[in-house]
Biopython code that builds the backbone (N, CA, C, O; Angstrom):
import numpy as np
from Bio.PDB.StructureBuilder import StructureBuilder

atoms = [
    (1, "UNK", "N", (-14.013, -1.564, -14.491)),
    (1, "UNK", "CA", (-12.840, -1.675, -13.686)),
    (1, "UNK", "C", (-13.055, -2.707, -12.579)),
    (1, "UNK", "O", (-12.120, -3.262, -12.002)),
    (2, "UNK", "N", (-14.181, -2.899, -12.351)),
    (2, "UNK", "CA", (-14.662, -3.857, -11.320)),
    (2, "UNK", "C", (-14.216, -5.227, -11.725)),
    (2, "UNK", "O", (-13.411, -5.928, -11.113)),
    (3, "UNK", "N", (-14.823, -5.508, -12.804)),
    (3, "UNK", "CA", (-14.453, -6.915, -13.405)),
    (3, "UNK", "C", (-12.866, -7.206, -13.344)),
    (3, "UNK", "O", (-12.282, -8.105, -12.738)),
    (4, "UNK", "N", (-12.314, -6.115, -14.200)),
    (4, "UNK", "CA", (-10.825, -6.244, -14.169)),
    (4, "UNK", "C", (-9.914, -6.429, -12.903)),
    (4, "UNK", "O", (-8.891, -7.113, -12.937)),
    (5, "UNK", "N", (-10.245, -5.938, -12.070)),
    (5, "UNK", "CA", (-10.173, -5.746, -10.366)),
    (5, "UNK", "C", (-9.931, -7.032, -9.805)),
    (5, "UNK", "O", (-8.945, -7.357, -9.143)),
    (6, "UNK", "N", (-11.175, -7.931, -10.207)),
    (6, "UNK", "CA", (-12.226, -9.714, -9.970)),
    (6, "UNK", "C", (-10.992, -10.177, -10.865)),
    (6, "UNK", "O", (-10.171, -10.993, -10.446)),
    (7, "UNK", "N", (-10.941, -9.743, -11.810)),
    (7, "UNK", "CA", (-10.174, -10.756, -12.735)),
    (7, "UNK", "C", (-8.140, -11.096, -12.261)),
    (7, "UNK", "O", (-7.461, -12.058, -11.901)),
    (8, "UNK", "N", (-7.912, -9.566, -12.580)),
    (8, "UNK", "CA", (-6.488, -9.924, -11.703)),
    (8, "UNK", "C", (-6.428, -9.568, -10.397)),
    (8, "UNK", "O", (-5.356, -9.055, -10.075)),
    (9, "UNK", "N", (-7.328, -9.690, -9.452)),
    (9, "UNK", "CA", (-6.767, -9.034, -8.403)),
    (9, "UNK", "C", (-5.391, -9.279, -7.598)),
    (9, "UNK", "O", (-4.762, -8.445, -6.946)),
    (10, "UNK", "N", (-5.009, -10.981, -7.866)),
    (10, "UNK", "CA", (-3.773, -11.535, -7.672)),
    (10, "UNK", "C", (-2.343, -11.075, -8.008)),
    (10, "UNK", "O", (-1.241, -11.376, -7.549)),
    (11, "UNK", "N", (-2.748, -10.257, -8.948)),
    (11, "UNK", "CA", (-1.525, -9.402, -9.322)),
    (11, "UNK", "C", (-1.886, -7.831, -9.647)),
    (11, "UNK", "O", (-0.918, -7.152, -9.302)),
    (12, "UNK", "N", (-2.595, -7.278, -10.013)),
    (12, "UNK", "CA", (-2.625, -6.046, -9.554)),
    (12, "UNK", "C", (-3.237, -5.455, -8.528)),
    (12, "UNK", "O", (-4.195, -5.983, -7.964)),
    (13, "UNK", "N", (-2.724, -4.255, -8.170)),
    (13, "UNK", "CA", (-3.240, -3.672, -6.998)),
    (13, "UNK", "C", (-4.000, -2.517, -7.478)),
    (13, "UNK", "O", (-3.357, -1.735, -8.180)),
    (14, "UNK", "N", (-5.286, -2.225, -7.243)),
    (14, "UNK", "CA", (-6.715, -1.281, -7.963)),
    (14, "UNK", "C", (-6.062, -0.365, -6.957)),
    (14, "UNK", "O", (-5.278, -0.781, -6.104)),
    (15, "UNK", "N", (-6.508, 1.224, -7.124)),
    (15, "UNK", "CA", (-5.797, 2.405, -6.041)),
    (15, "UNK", "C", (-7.304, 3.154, -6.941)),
    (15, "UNK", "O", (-7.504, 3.054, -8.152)),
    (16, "UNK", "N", (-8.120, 3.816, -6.025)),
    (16, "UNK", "CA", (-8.964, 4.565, -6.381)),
    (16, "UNK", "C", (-8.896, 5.771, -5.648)),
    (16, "UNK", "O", (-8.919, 5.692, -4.420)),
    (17, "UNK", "N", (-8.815, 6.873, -6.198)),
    (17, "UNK", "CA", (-8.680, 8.021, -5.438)),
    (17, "UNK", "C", (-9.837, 8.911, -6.151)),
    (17, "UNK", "O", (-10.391, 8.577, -7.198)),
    (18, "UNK", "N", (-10.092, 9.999, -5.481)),
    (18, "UNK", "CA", (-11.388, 10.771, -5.147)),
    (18, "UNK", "C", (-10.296, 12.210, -5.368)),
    (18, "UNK", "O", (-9.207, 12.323, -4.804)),
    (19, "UNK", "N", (-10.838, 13.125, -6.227)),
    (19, "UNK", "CA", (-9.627, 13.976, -6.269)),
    (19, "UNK", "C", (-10.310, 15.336, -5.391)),
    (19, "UNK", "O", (-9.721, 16.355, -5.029)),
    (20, "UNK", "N", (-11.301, 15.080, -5.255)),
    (20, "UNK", "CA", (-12.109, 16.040, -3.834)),
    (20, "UNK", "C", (-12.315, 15.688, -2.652)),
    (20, "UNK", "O", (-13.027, 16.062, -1.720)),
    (21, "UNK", "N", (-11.204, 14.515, -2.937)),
    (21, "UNK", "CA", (-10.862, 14.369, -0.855)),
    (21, "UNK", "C", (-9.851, 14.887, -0.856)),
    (21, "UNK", "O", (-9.619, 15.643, -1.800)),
    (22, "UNK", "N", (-8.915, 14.718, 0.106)),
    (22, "UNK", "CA", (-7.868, 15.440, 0.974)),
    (22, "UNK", "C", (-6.692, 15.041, -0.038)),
    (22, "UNK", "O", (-6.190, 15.873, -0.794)),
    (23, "UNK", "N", (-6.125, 13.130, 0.030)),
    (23, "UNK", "CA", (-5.512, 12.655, -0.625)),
    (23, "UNK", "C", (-5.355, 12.775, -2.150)),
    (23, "UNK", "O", (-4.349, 12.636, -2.845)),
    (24, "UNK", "N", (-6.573, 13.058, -2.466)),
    (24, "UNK", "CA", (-6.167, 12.828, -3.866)),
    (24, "UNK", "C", (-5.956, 14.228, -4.429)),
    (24, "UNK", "O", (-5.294, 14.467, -5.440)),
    (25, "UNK", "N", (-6.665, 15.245, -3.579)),
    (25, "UNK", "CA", (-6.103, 16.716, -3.953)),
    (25, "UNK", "C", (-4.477, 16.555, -4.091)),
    (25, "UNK", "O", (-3.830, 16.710, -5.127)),
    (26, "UNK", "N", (-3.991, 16.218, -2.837)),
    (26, "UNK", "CA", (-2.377, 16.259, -3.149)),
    (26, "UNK", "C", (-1.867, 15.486, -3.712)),
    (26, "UNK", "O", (-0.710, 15.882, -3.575)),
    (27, "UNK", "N", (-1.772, 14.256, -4.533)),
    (27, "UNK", "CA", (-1.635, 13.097, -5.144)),
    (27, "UNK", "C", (-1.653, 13.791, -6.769)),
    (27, "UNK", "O", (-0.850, 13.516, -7.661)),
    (28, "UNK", "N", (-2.841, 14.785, -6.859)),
    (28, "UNK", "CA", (-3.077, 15.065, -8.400)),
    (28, "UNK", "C", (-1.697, 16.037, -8.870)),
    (28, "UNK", "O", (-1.137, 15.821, -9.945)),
    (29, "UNK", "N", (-1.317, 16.925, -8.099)),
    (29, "UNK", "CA", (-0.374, 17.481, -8.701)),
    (29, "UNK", "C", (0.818, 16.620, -9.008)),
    (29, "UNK", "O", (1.601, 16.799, -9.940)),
    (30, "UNK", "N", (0.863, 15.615, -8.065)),
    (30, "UNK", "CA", (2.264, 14.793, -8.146)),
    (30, "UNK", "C", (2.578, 13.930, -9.351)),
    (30, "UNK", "O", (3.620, 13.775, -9.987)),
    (31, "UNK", "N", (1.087, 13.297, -9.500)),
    (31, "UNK", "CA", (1.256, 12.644, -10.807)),
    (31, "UNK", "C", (0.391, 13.210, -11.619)),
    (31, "UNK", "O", (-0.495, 12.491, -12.082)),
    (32, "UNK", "N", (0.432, 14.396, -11.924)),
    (32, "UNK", "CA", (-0.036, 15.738, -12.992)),
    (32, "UNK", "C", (-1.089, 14.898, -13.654)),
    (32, "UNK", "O", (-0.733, 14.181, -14.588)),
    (33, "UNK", "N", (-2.467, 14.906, -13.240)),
    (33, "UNK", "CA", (-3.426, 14.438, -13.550)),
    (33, "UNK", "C", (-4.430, 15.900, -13.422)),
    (33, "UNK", "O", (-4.006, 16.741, -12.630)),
    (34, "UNK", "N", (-5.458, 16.155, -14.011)),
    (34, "UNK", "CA", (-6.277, 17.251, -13.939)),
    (34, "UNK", "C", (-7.944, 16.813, -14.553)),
    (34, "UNK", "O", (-9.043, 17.368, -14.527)),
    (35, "UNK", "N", (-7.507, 15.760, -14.989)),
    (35, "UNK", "CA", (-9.258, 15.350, -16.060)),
    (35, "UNK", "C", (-9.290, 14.071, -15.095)),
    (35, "UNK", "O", (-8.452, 13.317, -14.599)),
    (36, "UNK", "N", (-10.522, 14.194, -15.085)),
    (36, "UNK", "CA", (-11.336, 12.791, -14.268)),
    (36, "UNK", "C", (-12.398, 12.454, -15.216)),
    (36, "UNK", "O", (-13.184, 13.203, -15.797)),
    (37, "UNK", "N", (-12.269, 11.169, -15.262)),
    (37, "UNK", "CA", (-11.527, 9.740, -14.793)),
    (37, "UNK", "C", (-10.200, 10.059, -15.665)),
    (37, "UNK", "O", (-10.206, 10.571, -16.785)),
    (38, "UNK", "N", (-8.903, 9.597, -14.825)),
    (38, "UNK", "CA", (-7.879, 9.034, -15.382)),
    (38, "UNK", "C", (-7.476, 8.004, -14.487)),
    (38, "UNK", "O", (-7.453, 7.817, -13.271)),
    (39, "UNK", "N", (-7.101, 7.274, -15.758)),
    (39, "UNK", "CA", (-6.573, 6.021, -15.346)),
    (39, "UNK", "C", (-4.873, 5.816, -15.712)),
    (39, "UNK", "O", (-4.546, 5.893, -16.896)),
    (40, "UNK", "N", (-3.886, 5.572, -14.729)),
    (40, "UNK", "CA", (-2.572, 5.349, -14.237)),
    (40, "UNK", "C", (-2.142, 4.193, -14.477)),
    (40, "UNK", "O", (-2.948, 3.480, -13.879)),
    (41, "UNK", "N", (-1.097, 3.264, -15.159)),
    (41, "UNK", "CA", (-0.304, 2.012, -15.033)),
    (41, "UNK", "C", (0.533, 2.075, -14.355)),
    (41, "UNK", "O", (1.164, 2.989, -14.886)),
    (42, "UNK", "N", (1.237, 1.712, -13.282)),
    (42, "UNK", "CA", (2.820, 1.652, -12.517)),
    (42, "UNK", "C", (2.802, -0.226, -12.773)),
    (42, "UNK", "O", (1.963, -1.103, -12.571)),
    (43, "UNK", "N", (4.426, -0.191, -13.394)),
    (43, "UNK", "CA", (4.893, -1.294, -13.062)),
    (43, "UNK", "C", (5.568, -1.707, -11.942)),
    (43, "UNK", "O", (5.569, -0.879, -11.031)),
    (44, "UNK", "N", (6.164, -2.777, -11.729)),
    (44, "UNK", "CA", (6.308, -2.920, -10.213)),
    (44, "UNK", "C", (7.151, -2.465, -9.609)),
    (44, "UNK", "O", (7.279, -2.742, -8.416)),
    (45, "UNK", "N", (8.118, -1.494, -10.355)),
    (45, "UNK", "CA", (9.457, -0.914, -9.985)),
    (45, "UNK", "C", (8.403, 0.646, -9.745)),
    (45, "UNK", "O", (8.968, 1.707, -9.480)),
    (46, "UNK", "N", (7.344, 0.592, -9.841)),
    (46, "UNK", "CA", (6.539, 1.983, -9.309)),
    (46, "UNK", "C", (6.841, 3.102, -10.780)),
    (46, "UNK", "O", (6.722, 4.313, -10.591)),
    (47, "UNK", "N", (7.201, 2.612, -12.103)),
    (47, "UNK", "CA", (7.223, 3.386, -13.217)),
    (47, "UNK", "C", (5.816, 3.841, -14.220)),
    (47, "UNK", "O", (4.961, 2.956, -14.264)),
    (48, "UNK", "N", (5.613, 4.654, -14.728)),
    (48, "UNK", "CA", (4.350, 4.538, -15.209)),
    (48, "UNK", "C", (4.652, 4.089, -16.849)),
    (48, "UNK", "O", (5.514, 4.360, -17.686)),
    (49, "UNK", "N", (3.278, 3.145, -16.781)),
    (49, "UNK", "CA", (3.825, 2.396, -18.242)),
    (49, "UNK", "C", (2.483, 2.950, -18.842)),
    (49, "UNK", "O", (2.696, 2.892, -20.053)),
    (50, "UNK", "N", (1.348, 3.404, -18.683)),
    (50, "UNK", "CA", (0.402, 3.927, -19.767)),
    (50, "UNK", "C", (-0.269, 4.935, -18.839)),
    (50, "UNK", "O", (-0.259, 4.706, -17.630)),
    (51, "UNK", "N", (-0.843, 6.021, -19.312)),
    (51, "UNK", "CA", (-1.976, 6.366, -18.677)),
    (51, "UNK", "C", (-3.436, 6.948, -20.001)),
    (51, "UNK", "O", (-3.381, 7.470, -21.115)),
    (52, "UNK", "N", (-4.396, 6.573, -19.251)),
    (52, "UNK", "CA", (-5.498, 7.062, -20.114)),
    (52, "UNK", "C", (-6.901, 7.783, -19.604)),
    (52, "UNK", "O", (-7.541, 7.390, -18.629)),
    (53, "UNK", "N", (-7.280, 8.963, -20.480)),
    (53, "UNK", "CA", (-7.927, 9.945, -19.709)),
    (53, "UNK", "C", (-9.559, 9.503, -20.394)),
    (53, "UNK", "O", (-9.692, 9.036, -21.525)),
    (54, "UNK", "N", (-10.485, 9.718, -19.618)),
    (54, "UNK", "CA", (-11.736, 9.309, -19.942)),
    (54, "UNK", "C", (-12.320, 7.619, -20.089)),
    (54, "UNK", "O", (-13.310, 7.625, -19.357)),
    (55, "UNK", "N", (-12.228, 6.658, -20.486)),
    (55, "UNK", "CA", (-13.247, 5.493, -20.905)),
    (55, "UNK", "C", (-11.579, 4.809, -20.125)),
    (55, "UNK", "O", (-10.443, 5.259, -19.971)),
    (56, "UNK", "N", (-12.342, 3.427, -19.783)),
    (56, "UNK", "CA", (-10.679, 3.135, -19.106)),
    (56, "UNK", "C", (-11.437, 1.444, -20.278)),
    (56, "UNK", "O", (-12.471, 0.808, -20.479)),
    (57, "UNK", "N", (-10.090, 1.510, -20.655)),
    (57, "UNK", "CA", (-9.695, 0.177, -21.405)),
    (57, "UNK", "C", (-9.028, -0.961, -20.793)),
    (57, "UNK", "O", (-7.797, -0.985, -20.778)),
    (58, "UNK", "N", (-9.748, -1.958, -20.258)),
    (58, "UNK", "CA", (-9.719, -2.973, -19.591)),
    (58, "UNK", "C", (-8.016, -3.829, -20.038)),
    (58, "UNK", "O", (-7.023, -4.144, -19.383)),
    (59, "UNK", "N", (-8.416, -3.935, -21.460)),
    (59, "UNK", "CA", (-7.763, -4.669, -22.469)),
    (59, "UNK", "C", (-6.354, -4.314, -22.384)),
    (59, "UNK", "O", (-5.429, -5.125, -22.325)),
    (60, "UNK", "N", (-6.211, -2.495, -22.381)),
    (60, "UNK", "CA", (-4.753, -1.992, -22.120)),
    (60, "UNK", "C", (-4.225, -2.282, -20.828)),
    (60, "UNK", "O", (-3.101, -1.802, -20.680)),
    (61, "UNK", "N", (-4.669, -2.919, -19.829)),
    (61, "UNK", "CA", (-4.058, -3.003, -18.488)),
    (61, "UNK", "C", (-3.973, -4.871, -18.613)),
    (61, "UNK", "O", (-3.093, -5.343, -17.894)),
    (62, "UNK", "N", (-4.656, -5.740, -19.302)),
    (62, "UNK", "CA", (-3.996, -7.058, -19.811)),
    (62, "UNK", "C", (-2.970, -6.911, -20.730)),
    (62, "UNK", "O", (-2.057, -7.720, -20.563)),
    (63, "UNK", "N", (-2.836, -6.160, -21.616)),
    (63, "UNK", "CA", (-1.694, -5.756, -22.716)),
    (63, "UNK", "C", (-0.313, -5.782, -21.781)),
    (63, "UNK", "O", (0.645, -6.507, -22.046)),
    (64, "UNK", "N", (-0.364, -4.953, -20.744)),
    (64, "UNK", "CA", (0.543, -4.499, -20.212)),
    (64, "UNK", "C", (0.892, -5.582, -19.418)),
    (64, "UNK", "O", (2.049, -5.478, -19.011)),
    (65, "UNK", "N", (0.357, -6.517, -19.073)),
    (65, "UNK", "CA", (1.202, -7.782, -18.143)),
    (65, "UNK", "C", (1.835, -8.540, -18.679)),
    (65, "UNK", "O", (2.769, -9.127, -18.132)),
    (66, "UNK", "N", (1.447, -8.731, -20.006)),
    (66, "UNK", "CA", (2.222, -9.647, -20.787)),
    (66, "UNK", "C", (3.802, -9.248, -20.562)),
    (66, "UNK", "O", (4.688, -9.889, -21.128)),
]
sb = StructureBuilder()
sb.init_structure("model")
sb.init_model(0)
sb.init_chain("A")
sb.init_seg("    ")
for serial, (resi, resn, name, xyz) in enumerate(atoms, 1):
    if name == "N":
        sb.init_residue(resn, " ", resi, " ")
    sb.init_atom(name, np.array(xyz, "f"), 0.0, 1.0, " ", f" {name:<3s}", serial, name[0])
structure = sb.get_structure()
């Protein structure tokens, strides 16, 4: 995720949350997440266009800009 981060950072914005801090305790119910690592897409209208639970696929978050 690092690389990907380096690579677009110009257009996406990385959001890392910790779901045993404060924030992300309340954050998880909102966007009904329960397995860690998950990984979230929002397009820029703030919609979610993929999400994926466990191994995060670099490739699916270039897919999605096209």
């Amino acid at each position: 995720m690092d690389g990907l981060e380096q690579e677009l950072g110009d257009r996406v914005i990385f959001i890392r949350l910790n779901i045993q801090e404060q924030v992300g305790m309340e954050l998880a119910p909102v966007y009904k997440f329960t397995f860690t690592p998950t990984f979230i897409f929002f397009d820029a209208q703030g919609n979610e266009v993929w999400r994926q639970i466990g191994s995060f696929d670099p490739q699916a978050v270039r897919d999605s800009l096209k």
